[in-house]
MOPAC internal coordinates of N, CA, C and O (Angstrom, degrees):
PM7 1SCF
backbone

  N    0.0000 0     0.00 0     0.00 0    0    0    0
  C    1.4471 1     0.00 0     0.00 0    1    0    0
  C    1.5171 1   108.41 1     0.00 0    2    1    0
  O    1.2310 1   128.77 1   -43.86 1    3    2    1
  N    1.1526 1   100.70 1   136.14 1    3    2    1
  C    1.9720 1    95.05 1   177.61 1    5    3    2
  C    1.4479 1   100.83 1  -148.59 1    6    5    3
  O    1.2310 1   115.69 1   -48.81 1    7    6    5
  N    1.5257 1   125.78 1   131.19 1    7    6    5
  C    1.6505 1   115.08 1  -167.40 1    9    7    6
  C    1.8270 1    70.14 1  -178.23 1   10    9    7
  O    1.2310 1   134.10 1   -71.06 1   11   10    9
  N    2.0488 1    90.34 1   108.94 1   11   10    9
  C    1.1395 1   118.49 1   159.14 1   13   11   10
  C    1.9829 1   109.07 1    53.29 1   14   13   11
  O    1.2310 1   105.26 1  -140.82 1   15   14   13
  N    1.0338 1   144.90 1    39.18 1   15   14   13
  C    1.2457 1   138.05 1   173.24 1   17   15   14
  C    1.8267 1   106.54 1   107.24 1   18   17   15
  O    1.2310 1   126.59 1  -141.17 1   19   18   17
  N    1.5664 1   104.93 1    38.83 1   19   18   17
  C    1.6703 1    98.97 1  -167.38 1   21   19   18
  C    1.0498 1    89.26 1  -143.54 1   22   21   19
  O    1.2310 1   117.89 1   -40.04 1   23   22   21
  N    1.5852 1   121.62 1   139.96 1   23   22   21
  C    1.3266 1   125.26 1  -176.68 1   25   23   22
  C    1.8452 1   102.50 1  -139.94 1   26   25   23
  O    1.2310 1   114.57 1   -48.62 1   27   26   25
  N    0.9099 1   127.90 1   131.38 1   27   26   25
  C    1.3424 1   139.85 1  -179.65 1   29   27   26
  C    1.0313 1   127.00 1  -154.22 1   30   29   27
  O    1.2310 1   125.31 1   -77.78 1   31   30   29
  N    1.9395 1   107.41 1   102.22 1   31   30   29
  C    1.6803 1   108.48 1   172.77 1   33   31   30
  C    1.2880 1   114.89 1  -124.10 1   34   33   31
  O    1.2310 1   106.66 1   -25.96 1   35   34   33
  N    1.0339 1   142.41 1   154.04 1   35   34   33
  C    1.6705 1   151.82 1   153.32 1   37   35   34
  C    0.9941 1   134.14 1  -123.21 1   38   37   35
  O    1.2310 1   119.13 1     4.20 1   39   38   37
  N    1.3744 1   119.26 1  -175.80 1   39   38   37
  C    1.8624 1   136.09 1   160.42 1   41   39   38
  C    0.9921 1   105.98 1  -172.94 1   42   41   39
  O    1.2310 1   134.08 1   -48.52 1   43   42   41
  N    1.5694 1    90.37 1   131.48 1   43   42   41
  C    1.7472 1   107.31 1  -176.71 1   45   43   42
  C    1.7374 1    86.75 1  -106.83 1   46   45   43
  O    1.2310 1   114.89 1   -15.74 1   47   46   45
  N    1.7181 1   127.29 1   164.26 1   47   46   45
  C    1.2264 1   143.11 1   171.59 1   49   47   46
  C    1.4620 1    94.34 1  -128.46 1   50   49   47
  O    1.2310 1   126.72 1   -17.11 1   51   50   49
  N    1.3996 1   104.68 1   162.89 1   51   50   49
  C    1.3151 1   112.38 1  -175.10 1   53   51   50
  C    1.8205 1   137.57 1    48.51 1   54   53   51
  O    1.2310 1   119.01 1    24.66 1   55   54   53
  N    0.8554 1   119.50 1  -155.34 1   55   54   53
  C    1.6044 1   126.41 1  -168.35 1   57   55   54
  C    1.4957 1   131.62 1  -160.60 1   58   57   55
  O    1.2310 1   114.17 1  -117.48 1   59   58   57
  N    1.3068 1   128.64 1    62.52 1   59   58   57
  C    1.5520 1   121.68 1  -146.25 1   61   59   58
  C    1.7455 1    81.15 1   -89.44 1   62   61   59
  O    1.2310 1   121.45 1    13.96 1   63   62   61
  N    1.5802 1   114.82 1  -166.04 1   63   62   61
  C    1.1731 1   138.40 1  -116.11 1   65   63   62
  C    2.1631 1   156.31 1    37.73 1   66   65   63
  O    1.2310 1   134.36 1  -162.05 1   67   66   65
  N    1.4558 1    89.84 1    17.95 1   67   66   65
  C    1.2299 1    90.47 1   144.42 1   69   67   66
  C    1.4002 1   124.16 1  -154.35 1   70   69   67
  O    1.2310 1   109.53 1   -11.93 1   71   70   69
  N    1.3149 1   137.23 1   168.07 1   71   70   69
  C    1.4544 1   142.91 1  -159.11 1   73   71   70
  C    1.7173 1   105.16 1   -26.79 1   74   73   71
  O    1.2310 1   121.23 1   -51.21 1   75   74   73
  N    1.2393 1   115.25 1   128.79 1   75   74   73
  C    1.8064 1   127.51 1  -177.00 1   77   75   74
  C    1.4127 1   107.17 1    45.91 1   78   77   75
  O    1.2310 1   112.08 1  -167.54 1   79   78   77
  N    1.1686 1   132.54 1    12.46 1   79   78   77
  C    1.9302 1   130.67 1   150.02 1   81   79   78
  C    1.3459 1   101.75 1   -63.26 1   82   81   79
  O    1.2310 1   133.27 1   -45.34 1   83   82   81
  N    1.9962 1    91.96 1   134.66 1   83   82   81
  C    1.6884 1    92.97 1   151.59 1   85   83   82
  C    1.3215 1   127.50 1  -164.86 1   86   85   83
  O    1.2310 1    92.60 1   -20.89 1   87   86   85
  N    0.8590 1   164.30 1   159.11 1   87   86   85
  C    1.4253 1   146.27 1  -144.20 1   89   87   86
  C    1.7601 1   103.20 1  -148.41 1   90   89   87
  O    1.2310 1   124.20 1   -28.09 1   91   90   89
  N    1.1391 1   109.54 1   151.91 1   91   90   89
  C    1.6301 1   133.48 1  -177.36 1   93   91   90
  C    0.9546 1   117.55 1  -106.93 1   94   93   91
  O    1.2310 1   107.17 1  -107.80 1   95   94   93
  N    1.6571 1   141.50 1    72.20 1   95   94   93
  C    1.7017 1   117.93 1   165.34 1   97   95   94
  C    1.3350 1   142.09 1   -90.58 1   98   97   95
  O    1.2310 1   122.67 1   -43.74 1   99   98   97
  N    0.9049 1   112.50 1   136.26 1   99   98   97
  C    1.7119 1   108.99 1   179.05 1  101   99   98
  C    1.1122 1   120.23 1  -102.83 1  102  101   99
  O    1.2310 1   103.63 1   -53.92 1  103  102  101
  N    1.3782 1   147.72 1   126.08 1  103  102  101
  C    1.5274 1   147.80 1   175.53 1  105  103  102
  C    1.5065 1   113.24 1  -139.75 1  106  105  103
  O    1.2310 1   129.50 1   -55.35 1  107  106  105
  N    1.3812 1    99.29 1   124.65 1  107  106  105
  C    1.9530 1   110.69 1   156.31 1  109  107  106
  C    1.2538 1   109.15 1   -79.73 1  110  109  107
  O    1.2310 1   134.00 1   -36.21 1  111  110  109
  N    1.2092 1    90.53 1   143.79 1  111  110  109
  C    1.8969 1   110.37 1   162.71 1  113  111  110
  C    1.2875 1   123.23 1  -111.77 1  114  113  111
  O    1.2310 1   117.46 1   -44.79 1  115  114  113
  N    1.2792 1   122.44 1   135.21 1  115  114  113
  C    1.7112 1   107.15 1   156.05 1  117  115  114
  C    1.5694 1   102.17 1  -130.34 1  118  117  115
  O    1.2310 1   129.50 1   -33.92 1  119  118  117
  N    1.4018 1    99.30 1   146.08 1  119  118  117
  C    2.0384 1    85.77 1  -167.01 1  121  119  118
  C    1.8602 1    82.78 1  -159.49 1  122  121  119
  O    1.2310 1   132.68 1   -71.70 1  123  122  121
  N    1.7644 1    93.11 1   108.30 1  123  122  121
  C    1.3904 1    92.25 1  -170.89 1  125  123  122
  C    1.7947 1   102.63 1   -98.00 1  126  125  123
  O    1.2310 1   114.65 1    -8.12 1  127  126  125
  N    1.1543 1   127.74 1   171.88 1  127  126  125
  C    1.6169 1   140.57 1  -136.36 1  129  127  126
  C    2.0701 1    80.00 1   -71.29 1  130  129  127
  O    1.2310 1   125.85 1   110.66 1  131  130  129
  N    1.3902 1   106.36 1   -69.34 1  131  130  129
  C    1.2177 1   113.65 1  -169.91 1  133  131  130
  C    1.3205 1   122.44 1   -60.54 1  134  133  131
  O    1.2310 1   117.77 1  -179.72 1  135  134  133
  N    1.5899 1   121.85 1     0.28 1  135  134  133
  C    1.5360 1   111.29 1  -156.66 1  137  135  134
  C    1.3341 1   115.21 1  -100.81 1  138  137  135
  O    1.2310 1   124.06 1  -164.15 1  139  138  137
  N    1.4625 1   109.82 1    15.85 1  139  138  137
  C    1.4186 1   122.72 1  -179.56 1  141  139  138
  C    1.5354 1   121.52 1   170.90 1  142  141  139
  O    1.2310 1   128.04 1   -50.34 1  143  142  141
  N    1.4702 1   102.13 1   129.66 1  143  142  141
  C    1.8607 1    94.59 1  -179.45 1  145  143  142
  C    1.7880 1   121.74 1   -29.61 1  146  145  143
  O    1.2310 1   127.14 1   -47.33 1  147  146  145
  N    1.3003 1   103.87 1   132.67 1  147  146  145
  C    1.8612 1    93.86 1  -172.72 1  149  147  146
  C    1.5620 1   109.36 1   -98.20 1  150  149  147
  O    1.2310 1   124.65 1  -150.14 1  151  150  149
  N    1.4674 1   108.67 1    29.86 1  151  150  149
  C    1.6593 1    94.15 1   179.96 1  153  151  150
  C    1.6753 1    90.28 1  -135.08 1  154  153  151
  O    1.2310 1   120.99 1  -149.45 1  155  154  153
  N    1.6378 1   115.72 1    30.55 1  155  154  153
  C    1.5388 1   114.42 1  -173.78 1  157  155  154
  C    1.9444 1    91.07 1  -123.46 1  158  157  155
  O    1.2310 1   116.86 1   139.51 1  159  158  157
  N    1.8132 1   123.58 1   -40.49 1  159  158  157
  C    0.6830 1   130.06 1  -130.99 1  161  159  158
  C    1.8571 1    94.86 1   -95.52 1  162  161  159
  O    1.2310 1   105.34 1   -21.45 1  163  162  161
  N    1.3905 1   144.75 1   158.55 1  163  162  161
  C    1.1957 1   135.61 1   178.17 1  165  163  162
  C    0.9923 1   138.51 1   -50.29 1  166  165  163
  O    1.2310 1   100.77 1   -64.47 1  167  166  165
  N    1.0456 1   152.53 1   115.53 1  167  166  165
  C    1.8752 1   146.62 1  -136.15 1  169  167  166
  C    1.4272 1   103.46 1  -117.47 1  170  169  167
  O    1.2310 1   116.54 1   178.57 1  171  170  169
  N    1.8030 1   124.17 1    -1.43 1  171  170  169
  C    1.4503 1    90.31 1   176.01 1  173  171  170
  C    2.0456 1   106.89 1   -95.69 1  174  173  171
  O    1.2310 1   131.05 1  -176.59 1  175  174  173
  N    1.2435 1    96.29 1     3.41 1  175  174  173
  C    1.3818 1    74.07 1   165.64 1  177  175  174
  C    1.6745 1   107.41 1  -116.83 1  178  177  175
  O    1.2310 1   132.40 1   -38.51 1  179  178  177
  N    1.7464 1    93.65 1   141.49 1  179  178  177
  C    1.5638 1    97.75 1  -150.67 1  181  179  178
  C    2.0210 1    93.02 1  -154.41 1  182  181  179
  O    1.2310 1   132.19 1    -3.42 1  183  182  181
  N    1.0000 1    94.05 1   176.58 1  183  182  181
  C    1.4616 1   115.94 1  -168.72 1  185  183  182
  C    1.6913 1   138.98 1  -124.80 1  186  185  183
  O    1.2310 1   107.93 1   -44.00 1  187  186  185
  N    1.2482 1   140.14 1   136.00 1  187  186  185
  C    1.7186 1   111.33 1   177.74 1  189  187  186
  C    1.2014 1   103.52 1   -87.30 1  190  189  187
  O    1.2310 1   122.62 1   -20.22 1  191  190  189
  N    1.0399 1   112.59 1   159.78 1  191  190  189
  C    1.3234 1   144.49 1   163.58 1  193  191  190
  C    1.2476 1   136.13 1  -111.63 1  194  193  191
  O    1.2310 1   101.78 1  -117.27 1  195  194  193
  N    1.4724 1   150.86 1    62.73 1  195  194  193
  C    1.2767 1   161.56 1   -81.51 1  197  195  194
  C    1.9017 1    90.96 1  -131.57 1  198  197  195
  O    1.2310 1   121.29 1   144.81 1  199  198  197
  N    1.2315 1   115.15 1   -35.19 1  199  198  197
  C    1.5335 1   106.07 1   138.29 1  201  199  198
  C    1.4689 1   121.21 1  -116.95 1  202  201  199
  O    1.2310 1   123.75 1    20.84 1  203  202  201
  N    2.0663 1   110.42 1  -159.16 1  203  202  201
  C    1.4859 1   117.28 1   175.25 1  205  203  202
  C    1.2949 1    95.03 1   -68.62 1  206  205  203
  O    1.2310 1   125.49 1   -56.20 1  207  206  205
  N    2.0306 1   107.06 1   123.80 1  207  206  205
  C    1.4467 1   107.96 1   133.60 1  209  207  206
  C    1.4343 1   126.35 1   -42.27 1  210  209  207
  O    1.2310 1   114.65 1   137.83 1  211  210  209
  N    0.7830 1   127.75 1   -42.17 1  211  210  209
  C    1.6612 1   116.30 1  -166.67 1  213  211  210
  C    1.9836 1   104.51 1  -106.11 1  214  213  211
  O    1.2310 1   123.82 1    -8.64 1  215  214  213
  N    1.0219 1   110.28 1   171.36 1  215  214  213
  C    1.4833 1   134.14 1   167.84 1  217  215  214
  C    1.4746 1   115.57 1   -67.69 1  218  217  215
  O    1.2310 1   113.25 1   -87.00 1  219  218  217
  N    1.6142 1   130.37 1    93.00 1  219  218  217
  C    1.3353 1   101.52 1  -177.85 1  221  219  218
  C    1.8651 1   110.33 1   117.52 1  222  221  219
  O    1.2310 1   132.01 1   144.50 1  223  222  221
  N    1.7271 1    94.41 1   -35.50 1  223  222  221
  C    1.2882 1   104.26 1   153.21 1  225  223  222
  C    1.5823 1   147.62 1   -61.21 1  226  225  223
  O    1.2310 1   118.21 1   -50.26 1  227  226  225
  N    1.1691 1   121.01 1   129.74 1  227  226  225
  C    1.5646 1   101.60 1  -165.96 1  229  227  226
  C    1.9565 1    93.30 1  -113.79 1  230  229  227
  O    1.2310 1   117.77 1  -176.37 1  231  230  229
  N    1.0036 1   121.85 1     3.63 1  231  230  229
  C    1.7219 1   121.31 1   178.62 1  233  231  230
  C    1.4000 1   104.99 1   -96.09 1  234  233  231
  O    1.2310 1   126.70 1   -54.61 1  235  234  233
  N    1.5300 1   104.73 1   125.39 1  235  234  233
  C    1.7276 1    94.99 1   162.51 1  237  235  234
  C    1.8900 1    99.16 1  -119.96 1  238  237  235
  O    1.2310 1   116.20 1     0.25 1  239  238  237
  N    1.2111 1   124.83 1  -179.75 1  239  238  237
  C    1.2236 1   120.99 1  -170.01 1  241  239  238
  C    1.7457 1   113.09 1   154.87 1  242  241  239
  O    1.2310 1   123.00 1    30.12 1  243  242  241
  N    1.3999 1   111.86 1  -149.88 1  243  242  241
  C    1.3268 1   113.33 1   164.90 1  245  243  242
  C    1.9201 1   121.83 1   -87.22 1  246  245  243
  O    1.2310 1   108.25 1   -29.83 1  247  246  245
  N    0.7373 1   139.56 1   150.17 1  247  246  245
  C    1.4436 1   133.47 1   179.36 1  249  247  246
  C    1.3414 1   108.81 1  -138.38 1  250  249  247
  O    1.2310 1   110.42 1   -55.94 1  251  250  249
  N    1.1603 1   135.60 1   124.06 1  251  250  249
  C    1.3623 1   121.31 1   140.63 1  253  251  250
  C    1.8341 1   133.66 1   -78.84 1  254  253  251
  O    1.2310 1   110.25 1    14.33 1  255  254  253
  N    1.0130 1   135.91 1  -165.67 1  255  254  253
  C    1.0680 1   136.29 1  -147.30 1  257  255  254
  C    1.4183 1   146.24 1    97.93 1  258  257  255
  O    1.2310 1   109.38 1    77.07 1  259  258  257
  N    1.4211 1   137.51 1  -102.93 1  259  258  257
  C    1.3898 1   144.61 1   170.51 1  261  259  258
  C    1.5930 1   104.59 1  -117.88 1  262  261  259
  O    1.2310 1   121.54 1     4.85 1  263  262  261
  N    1.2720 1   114.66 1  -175.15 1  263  262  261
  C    1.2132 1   123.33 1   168.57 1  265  263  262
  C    1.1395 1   116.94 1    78.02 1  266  265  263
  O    1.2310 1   108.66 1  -179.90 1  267  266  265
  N    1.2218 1   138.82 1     0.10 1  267  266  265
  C    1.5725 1   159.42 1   159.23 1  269  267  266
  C    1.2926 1   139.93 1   -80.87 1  270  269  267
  O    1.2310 1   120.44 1   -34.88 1  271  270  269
  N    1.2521 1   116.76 1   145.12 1  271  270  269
  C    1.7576 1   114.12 1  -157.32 1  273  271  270
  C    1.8426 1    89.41 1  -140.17 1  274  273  271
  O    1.2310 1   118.09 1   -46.24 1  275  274  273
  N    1.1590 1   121.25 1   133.76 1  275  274  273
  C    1.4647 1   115.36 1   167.71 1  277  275  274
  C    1.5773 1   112.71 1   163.28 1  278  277  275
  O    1.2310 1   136.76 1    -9.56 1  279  278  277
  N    1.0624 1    85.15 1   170.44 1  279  278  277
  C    2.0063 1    96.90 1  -167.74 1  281  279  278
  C    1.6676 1   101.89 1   -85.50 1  282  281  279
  O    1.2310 1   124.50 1   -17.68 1  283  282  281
  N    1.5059 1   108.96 1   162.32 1  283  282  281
  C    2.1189 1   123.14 1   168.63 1  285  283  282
  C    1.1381 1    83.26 1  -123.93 1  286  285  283
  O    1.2310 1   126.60 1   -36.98 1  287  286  285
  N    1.2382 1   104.92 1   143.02 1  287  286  285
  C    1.6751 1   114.21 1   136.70 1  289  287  286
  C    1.7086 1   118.83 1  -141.32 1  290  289  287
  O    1.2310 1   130.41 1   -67.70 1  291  290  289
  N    1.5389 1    97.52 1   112.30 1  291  290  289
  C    1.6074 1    95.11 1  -169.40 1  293  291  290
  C    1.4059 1   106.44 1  -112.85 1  294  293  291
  O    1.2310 1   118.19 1    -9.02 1  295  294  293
  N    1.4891 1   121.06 1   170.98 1  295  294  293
  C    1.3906 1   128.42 1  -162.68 1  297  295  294
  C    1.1323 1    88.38 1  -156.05 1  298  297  295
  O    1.2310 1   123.03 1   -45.00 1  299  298  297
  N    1.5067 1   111.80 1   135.00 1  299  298  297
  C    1.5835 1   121.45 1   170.99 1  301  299  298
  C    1.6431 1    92.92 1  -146.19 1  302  301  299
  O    1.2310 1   136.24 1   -36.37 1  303  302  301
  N    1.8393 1    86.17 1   143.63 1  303  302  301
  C    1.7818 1    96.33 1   176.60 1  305  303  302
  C    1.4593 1    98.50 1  -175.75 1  306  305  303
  O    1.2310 1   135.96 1   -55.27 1  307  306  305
  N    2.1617 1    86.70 1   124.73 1  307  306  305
  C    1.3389 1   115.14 1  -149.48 1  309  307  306
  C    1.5922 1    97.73 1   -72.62 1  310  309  307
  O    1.2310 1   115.35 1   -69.99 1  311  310  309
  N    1.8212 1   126.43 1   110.01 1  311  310  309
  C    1.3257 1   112.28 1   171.48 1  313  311  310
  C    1.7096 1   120.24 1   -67.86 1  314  313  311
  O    1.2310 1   126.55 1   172.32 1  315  314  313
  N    1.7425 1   105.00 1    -7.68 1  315  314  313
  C    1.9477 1    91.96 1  -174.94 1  317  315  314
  C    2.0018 1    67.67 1  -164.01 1  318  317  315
  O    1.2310 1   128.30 1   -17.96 1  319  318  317
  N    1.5746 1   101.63 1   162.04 1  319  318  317
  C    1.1561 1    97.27 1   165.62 1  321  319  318
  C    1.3859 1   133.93 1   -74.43 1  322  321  319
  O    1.2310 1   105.52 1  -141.00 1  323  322  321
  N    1.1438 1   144.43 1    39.00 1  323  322  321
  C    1.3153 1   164.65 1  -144.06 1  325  323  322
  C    1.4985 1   113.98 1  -168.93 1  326  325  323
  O    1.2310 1   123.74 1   155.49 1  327  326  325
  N    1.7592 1   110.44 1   -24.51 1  327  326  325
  C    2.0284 1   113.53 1   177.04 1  329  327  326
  C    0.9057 1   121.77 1  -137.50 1  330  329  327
  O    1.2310 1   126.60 1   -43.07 1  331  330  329
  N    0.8909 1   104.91 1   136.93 1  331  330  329
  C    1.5278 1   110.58 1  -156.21 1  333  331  330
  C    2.2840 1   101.80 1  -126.69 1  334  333  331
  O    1.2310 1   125.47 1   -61.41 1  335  334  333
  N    1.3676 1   107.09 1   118.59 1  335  334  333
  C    1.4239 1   103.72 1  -166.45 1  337  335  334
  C    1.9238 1    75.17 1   -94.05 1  338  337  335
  O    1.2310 1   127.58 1    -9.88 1  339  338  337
  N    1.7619 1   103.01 1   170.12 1  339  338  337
  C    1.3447 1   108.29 1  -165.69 1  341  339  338
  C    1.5208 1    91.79 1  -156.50 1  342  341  339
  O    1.2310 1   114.42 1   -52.03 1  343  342  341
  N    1.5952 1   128.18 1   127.97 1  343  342  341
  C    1.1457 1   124.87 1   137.54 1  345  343  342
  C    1.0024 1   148.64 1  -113.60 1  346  345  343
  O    1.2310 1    97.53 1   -46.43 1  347  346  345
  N    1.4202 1   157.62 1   133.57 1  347  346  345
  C    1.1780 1   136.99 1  -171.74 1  349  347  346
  C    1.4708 1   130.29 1  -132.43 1  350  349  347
  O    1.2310 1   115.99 1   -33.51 1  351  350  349
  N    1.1288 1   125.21 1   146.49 1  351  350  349
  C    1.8886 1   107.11 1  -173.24 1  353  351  350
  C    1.7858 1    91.15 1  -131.23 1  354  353  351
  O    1.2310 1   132.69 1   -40.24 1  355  354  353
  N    1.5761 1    93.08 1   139.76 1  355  354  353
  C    1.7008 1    99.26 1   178.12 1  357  355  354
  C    2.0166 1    87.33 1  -113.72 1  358  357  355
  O    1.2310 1   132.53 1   -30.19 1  359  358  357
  N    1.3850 1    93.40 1   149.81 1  359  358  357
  C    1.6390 1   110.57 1   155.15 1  361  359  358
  C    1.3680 1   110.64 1  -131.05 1  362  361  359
  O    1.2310 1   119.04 1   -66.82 1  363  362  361
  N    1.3467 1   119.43 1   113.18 1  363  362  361
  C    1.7095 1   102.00 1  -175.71 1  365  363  362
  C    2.1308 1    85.02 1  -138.99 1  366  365  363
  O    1.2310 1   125.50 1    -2.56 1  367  366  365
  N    1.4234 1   107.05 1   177.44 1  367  366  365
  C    0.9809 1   115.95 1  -131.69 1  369  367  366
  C    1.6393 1    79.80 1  -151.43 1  370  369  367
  O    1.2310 1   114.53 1   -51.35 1  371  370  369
  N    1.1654 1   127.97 1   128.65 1  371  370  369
  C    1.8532 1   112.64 1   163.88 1  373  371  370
  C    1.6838 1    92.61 1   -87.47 1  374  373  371
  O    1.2310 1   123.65 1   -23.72 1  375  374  373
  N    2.0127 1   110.61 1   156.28 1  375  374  373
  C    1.2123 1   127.06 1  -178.62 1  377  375  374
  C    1.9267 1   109.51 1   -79.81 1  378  377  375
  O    1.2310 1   133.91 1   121.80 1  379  378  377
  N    1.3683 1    90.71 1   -58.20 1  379  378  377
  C    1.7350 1   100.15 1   174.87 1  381  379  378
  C    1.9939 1   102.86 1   -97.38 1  382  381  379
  O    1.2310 1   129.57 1   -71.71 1  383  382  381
  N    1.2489 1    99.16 1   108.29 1  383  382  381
  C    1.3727 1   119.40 1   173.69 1  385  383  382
  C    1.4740 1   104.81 1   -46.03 1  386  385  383
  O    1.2310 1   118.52 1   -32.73 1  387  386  385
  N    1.5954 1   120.43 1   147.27 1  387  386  385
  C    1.0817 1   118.62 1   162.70 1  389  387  386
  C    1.5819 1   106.84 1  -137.95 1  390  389  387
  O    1.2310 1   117.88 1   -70.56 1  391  390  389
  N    1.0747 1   121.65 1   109.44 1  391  390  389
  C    1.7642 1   143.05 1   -17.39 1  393  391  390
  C    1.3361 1   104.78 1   -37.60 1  394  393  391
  O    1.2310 1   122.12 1   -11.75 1  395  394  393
  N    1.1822 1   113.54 1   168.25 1  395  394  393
  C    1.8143 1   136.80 1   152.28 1  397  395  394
  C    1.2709 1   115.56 1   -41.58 1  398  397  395
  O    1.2310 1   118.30 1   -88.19 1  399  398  397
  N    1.3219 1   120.85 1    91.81 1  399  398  397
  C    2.3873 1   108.76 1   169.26 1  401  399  398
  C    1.7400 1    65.42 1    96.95 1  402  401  399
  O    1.2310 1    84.10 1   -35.94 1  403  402  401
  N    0.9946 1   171.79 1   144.06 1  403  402  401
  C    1.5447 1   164.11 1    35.13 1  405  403  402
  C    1.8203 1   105.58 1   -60.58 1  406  405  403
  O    1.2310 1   131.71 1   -27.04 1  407  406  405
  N    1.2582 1    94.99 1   152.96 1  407  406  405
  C    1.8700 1    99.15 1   163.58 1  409  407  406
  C    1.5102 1    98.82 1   -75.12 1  410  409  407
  O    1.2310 1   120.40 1   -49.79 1  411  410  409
  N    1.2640 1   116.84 1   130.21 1  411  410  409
  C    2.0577 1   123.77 1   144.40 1  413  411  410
  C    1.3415 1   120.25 1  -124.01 1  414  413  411
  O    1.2310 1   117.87 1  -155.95 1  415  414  413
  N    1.2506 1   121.65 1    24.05 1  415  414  413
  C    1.2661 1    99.68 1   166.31 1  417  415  414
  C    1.7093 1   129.20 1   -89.36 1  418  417  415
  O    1.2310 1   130.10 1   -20.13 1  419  418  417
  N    1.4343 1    98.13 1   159.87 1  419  418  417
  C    1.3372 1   112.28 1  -165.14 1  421  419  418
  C    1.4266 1   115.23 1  -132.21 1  422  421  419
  O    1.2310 1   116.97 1   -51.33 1  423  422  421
  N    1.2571 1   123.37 1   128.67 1  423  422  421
  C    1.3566 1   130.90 1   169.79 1  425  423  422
  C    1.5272 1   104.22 1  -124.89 1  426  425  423
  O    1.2310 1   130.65 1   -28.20 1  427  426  425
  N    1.4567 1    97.06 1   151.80 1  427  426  425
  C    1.5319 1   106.49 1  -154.15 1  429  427  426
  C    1.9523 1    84.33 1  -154.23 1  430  429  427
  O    1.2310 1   118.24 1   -77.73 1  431  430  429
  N    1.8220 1   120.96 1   102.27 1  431  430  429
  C    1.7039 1    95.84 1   159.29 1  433  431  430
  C    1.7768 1    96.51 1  -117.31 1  434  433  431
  O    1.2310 1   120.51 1   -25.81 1  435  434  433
  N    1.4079 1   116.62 1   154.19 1  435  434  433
  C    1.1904 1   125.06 1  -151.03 1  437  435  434
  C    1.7286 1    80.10 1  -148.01 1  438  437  435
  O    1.2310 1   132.22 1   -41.08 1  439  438  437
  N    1.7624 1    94.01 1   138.92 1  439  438  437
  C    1.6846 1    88.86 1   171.61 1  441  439  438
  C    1.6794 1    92.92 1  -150.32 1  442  441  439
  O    1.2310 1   122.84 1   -52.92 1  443  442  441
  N    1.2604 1   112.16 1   127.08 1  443  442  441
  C    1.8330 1   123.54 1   175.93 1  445  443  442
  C    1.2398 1   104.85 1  -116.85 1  446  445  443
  O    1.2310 1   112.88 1   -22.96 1  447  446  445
  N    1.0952 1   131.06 1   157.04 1  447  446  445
  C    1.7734 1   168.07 1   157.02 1  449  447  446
  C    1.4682 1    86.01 1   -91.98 1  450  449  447
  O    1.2310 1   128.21 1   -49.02 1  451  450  449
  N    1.6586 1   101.80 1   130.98 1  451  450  449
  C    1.2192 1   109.76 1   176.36 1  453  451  450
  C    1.8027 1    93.46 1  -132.13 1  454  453  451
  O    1.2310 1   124.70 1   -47.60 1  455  454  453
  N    1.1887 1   108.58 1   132.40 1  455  454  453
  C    1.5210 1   112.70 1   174.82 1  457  455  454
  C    1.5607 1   110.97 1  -116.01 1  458  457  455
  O    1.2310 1   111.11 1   -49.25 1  459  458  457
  N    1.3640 1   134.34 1   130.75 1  459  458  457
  C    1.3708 1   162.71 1   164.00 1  461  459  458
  C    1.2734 1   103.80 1   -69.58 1  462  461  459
  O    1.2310 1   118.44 1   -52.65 1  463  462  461
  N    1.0682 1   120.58 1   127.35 1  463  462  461
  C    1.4805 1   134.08 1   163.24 1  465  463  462
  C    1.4153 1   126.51 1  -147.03 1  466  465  463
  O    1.2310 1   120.10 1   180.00 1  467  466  465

């Protein structure tokens, strides 16, 4: 997918939702500051910021939103047909540093139990 400063590719393997199914995906991102409203677009992959993103701002920290470049890698595997355990690890990277030459990288692994009902 590419629309205005946005780049999005993947592959998922496999197929989880029922008993011992499970599937592997991998996806890059590139998601530049301007290429889309940043309070519409997915927030767990996100970035540091070593100062304020914005003008006026006094927080620097992690952010999600735009301005980010970085790898998913998720794993799902169905424990009953109804649960599904889930992990995932983000590495993303902000594009325009905040400062200039600053460290942003970010790792983020997150793992949910998802139950069907």
């Amino acid at each position: 997918m590419k629309h205005g400063g946005c780049h999005l590719a993947g592959i998922t393997f496999g197929k989880s939702g029922k008993k011992g199914l499970w599937d592997l995906t991998y996806r890059y991102e590139y998601l530049e500051a301007d290429a889309w409203y940043d309070q519409v677009v997915d927030d767990d992959p996100s970035a540091y910021y070593q100062a304020p993103p914005t003008p006026g701002s006094t927080a620097s920290g992690v952010f999600g939103g735009t301005n980010f470049k970085g790898h998913m890698v998720k794993l799902n595997y169905s424990l009953a047909d109804s649960l599904t355990f889930t992990v995932t690890c983000l590495v993303d990277e902000l594009i325009a540093k905040s400062p200039t030459g600053s460290q942003s990288d970010a790792t983020h692994i997150m793992a949910d139990l998802m139950w069907k009902f």
